[in-house]
Biopython code that builds the backbone (N, CA, C, O; Angstrom):
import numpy as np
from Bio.PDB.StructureBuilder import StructureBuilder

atoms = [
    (1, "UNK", "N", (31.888, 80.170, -73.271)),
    (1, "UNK", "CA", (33.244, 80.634, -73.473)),
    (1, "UNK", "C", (33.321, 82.100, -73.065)),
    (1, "UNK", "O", (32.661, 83.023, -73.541)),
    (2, "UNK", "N", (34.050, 82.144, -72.300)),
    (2, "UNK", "CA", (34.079, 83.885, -71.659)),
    (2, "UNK", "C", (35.435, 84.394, -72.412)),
    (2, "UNK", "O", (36.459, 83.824, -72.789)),
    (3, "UNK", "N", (34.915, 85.845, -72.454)),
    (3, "UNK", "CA", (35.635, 86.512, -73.547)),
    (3, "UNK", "C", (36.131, 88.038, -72.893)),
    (3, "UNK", "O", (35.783, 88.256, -71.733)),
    (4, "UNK", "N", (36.701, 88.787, -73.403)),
    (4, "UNK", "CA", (37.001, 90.054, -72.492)),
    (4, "UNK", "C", (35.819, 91.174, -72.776)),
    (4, "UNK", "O", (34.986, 90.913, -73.643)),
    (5, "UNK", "N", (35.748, 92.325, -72.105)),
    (5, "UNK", "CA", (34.670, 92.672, -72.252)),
    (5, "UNK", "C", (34.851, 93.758, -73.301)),
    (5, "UNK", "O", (33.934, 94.247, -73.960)),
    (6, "UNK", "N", (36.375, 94.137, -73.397)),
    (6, "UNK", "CA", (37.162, 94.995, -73.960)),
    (6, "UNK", "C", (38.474, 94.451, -73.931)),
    (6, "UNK", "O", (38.952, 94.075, -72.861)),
    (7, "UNK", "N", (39.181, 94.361, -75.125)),
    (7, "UNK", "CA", (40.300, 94.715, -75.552)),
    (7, "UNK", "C", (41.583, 94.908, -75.224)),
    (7, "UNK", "O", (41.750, 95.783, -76.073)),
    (8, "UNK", "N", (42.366, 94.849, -74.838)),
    (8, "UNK", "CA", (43.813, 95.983, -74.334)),
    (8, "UNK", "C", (44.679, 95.898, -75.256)),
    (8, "UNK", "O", (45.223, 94.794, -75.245)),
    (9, "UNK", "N", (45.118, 96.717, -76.210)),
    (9, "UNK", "CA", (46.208, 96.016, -77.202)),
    (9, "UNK", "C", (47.411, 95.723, -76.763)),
    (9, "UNK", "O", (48.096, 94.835, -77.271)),
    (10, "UNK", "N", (47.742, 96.368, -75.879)),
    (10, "UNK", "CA", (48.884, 96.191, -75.273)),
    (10, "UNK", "C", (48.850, 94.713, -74.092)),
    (10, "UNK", "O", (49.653, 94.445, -73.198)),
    (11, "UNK", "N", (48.004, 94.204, -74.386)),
    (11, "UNK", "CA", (48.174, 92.837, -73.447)),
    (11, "UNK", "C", (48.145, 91.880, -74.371)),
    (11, "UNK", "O", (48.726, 90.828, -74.106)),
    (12, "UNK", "N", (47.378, 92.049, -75.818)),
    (12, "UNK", "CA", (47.167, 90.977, -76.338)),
    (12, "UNK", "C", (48.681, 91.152, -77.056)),
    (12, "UNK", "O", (49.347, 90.128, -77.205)),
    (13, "UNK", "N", (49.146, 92.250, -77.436)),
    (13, "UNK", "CA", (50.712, 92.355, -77.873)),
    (13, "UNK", "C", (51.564, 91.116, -76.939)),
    (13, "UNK", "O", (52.254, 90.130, -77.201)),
    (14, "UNK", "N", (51.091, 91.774, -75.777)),
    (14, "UNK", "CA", (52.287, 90.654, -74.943)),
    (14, "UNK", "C", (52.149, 89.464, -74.565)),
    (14, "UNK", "O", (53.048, 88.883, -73.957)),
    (15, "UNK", "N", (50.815, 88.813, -74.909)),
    (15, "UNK", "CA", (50.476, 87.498, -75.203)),
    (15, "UNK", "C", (50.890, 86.860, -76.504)),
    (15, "UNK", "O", (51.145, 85.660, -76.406)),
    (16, "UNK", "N", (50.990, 87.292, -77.467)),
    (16, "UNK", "CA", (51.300, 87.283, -78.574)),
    (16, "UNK", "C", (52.663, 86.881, -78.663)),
    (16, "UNK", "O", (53.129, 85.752, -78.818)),
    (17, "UNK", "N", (53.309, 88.142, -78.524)),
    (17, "UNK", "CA", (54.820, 88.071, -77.644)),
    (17, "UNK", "C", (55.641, 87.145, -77.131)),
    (17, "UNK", "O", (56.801, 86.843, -77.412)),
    (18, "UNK", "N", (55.021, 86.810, -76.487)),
    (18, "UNK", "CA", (56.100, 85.698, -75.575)),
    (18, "UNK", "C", (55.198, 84.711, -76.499)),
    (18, "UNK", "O", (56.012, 83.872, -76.884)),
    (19, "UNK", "N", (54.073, 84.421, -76.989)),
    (19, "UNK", "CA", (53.900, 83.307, -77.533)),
    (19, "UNK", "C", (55.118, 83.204, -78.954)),
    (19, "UNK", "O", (55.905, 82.259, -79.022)),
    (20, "UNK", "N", (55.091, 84.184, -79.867)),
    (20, "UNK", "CA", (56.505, 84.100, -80.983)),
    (20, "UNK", "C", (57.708, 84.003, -80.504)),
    (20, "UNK", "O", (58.557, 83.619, -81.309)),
    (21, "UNK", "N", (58.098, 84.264, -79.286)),
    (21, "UNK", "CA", (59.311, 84.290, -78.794)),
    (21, "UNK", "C", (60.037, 82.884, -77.702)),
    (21, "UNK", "O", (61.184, 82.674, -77.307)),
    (22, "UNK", "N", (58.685, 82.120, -77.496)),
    (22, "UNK", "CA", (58.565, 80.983, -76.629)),
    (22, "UNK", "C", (57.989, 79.962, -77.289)),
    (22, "UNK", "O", (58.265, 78.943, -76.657)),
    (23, "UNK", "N", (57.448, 79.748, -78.064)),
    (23, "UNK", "CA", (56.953, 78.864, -78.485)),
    (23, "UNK", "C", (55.947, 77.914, -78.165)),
    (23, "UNK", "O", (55.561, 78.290, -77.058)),
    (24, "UNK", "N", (55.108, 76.617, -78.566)),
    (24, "UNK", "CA", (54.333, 76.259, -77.904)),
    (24, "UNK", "C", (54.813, 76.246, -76.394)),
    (24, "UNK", "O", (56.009, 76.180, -76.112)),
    (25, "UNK", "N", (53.556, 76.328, -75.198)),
    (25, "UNK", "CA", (53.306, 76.470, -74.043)),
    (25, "UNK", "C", (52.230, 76.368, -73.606)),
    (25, "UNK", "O", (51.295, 76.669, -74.348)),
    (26, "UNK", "N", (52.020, 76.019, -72.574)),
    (26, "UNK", "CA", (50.583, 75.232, -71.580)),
    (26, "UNK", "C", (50.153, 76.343, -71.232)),
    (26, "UNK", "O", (50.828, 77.356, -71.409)),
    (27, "UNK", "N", (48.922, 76.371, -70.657)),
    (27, "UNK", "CA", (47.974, 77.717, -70.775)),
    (27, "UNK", "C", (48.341, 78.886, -69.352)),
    (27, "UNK", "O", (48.320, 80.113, -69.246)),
    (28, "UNK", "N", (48.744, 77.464, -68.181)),
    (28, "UNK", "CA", (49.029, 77.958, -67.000)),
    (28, "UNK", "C", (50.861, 78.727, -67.229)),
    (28, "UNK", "O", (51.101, 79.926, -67.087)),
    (29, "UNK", "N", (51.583, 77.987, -67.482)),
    (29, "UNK", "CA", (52.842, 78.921, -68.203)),
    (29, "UNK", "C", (52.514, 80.316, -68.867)),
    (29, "UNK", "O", (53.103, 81.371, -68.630)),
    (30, "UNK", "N", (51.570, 80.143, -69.654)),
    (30, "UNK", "CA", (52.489, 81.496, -70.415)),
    (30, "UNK", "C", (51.552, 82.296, -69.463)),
    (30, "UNK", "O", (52.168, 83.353, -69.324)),
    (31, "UNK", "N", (50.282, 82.398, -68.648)),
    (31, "UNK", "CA", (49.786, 82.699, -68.022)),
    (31, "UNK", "C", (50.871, 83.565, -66.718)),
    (31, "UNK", "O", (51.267, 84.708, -66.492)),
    (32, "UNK", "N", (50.955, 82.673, -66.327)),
    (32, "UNK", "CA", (52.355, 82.904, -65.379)),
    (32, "UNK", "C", (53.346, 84.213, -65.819)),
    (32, "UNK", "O", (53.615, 85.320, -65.353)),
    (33, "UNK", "N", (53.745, 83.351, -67.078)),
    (33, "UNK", "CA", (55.105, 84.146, -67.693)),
    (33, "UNK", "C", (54.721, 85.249, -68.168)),
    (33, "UNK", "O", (55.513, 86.170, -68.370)),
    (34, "UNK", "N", (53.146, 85.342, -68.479)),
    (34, "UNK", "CA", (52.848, 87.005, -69.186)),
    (34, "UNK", "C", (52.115, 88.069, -67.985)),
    (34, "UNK", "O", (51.376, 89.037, -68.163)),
    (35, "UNK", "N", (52.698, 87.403, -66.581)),
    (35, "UNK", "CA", (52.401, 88.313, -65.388)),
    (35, "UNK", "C", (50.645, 88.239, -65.450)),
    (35, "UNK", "O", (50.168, 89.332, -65.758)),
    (36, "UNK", "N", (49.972, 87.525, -65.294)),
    (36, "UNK", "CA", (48.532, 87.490, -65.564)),
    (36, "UNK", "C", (48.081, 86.669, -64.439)),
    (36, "UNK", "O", (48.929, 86.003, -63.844)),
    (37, "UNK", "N", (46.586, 86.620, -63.989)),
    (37, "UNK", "CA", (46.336, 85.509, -63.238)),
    (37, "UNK", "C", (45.814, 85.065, -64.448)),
    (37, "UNK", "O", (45.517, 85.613, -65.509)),
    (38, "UNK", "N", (45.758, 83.293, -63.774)),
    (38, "UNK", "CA", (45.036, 82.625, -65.189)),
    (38, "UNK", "C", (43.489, 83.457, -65.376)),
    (38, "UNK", "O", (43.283, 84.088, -66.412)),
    (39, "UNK", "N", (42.556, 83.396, -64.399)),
    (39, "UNK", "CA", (41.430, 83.827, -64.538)),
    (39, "UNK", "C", (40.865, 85.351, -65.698)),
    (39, "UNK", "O", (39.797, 85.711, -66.194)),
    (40, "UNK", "N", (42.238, 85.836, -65.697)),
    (40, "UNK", "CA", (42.080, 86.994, -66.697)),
    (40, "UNK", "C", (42.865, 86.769, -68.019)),
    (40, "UNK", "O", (42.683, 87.377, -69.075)),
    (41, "UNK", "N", (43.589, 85.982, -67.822)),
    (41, "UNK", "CA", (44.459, 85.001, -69.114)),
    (41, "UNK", "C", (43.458, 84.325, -70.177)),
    (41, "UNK", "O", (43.358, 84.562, -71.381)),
    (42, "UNK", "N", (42.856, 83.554, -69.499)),
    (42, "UNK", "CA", (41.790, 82.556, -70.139)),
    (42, "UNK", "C", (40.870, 83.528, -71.281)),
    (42, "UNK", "O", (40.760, 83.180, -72.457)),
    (43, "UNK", "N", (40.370, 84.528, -70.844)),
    (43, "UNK", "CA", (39.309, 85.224, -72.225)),
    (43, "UNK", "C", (40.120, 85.807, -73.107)),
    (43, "UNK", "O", (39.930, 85.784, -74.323)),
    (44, "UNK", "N", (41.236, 86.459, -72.436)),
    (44, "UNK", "CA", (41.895, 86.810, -73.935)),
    (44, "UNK", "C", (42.605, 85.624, -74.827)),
    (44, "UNK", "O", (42.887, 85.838, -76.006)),
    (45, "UNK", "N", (42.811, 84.672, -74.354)),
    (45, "UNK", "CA", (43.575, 83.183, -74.935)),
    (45, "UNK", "C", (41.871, 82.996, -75.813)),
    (45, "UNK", "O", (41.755, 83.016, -77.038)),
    (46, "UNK", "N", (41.031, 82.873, -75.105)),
    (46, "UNK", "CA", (39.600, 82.807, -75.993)),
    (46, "UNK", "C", (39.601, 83.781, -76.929)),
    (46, "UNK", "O", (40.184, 83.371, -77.933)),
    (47, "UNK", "N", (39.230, 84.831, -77.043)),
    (47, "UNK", "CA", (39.381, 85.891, -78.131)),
    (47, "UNK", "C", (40.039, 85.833, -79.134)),
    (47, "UNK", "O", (39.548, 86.029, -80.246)),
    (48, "UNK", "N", (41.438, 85.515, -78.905)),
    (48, "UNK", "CA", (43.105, 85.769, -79.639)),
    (48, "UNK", "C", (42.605, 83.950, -80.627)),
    (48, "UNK", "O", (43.068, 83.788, -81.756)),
    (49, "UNK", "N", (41.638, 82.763, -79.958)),
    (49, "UNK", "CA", (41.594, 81.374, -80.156)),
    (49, "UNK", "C", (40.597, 81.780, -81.359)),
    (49, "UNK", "O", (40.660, 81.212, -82.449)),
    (50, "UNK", "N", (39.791, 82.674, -81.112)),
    (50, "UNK", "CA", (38.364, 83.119, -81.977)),
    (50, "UNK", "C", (39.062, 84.002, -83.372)),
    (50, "UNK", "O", (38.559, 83.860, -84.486)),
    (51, "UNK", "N", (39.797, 84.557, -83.232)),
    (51, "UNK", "CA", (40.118, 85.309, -84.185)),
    (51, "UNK", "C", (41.327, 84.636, -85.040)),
    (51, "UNK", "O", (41.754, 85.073, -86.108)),
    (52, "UNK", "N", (41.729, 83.638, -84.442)),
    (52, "UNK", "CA", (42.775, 82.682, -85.179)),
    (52, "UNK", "C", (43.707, 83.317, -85.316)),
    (52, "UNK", "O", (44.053, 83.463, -86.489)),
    (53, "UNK", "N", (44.632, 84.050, -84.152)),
    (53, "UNK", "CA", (46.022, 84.559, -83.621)),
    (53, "UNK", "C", (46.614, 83.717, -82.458)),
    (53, "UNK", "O", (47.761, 83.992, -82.107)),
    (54, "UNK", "N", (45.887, 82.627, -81.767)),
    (54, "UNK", "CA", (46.759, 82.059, -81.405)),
    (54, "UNK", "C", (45.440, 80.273, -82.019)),
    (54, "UNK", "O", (44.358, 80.140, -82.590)),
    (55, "UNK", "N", (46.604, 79.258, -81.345)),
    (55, "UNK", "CA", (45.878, 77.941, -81.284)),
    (55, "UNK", "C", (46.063, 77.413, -80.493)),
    (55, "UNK", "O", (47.081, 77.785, -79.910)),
    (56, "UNK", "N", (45.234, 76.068, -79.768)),
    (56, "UNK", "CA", (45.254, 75.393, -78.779)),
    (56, "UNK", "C", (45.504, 74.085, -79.516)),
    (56, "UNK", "O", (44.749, 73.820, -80.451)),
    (57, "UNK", "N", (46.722, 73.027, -79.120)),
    (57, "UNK", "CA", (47.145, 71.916, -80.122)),
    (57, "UNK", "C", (47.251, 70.933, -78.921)),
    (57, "UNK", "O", (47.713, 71.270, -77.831)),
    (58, "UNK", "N", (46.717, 69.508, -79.255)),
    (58, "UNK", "CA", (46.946, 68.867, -77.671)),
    (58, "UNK", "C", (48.054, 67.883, -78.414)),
    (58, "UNK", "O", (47.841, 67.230, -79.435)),
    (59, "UNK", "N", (49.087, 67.926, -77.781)),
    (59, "UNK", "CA", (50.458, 66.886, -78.103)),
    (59, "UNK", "C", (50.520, 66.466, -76.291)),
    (59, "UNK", "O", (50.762, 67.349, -75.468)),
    (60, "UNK", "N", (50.310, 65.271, -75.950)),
    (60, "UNK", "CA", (50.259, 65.107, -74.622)),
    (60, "UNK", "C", (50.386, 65.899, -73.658)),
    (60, "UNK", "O", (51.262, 65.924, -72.794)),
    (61, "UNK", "N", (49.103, 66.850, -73.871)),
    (61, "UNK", "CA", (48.751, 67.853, -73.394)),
    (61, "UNK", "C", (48.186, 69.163, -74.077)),
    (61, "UNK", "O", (48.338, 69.106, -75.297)),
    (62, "UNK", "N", (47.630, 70.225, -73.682)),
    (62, "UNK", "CA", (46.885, 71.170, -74.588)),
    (62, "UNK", "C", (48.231, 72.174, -74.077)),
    (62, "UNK", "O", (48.611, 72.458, -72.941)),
    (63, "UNK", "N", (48.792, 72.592, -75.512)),
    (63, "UNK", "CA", (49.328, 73.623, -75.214)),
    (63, "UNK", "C", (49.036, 75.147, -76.654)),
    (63, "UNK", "O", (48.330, 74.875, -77.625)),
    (64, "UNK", "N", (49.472, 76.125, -76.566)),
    (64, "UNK", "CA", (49.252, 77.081, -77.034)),
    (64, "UNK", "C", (49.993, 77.530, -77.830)),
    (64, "UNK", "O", (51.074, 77.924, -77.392)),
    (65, "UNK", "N", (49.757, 77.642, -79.127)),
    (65, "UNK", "CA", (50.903, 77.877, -80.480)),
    (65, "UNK", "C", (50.110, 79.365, -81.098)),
    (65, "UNK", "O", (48.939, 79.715, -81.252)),
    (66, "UNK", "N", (51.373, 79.944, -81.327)),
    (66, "UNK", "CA", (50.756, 81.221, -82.632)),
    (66, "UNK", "C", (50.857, 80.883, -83.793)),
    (66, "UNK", "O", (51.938, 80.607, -84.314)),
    (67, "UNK", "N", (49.846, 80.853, -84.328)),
    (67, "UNK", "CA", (49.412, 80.772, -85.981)),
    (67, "UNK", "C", (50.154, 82.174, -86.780)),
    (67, "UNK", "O", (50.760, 83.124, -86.283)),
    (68, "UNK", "N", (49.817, 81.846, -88.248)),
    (68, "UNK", "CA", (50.496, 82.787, -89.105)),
    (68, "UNK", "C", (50.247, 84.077, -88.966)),
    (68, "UNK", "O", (50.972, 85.070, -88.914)),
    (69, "UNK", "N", (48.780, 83.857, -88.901)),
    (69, "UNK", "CA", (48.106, 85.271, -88.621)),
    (69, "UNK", "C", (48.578, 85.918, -87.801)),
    (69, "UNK", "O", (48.814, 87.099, -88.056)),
    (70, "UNK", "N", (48.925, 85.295, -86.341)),
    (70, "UNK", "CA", (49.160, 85.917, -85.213)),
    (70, "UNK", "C", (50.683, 86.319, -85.279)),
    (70, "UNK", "O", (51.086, 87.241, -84.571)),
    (71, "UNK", "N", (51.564, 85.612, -86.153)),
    (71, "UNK", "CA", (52.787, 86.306, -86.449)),
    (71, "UNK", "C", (52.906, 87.464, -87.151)),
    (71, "UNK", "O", (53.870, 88.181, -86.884)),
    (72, "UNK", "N", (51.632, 88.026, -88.538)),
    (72, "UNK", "CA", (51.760, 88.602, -89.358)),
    (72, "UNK", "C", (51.557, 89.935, -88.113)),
    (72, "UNK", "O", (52.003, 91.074, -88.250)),
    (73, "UNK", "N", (50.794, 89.440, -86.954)),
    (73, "UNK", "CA", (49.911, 90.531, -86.164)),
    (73, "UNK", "C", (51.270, 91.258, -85.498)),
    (73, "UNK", "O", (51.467, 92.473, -85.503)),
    (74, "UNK", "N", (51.886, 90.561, -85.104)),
    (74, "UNK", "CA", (52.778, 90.699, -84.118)),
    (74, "UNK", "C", (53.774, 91.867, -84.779)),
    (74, "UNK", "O", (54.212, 92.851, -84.183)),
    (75, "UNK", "N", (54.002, 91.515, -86.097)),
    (75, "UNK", "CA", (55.304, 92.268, -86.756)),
    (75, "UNK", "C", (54.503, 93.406, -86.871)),
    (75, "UNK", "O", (55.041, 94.487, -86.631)),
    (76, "UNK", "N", (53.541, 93.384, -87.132)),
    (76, "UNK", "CA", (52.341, 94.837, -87.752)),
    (76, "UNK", "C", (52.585, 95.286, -86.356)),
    (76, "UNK", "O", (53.792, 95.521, -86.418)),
    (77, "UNK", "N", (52.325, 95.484, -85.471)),
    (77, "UNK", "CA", (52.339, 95.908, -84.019)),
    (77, "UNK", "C", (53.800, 96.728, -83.837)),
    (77, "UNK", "O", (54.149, 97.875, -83.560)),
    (78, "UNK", "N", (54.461, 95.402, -84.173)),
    (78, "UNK", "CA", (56.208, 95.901, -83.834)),
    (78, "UNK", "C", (56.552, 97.019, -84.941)),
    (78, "UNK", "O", (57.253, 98.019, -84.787)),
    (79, "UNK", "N", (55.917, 96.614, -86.028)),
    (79, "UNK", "CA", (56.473, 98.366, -86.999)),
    (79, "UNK", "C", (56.001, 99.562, -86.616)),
    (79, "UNK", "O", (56.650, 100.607, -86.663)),
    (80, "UNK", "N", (54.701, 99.431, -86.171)),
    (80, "UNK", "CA", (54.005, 100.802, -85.222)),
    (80, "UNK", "C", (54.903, 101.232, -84.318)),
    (80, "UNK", "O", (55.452, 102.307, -84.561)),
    (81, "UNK", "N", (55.317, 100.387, -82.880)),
    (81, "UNK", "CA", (55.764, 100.939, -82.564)),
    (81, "UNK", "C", (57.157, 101.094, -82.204)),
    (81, "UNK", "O", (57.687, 101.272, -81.108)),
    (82, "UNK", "N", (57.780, 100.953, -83.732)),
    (82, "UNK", "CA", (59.216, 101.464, -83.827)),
    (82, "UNK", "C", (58.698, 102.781, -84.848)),
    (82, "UNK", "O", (59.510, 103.703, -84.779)),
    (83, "UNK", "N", (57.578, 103.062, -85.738)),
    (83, "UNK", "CA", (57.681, 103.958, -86.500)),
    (83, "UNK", "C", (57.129, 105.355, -85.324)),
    (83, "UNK", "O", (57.077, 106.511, -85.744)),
    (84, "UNK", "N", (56.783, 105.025, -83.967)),
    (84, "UNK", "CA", (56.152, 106.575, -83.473)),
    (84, "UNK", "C", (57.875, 106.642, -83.081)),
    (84, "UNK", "O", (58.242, 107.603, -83.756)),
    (85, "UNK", "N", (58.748, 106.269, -82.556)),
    (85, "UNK", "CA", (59.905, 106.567, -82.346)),
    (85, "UNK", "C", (61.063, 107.840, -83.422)),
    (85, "UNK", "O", (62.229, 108.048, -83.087)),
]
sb = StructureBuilder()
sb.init_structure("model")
sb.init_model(0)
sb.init_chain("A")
sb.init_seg("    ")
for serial, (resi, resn, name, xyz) in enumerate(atoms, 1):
    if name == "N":
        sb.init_residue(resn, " ", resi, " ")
    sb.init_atom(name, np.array(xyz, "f"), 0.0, 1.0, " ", f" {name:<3s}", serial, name[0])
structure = sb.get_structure()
């Protein structure tokens, strides 16, 4: 399972992101939709899968849901950065 080698918060924000705002989605979609190639998509979808902020659910087909955690993450993110404002 390949993983990132580092971090970006600001990418996993926007994976996150469109995952609360879109809802389940296939790996190549949100891939797409979060401006990514898949090839650099895939370890952080691993990472975000490892830390239980997002999930992989197969309903005739594997697609990609945010868990609670990954909602609680998302709002924590969004109060930061409305509070440097």
């Amino acid at each position: 399972m390949k993983v990132p080698a580092r971090i970006e918060i600001k990418t996993l924000k926007k994976i996150l992101d469109y995952s609360y705002k879109k809802g389940p989605q296939r790996k190549t979609n949100m891939a797409t939709n979060c401006k990514m190639s898949y090839t650099r998509f895939v370890p952080y979808l691993n990472i975000m899968v490892i830390m239980n902020l997002l999930e992989i659910v197969e309903n005739e087909g594997y697609f990609v849901i945010i868990t609670e955690l990954g909602r609680w993450v998302i709002d924590q993110l969004d109060d930061i950065d409305h509070s440097d404002h």
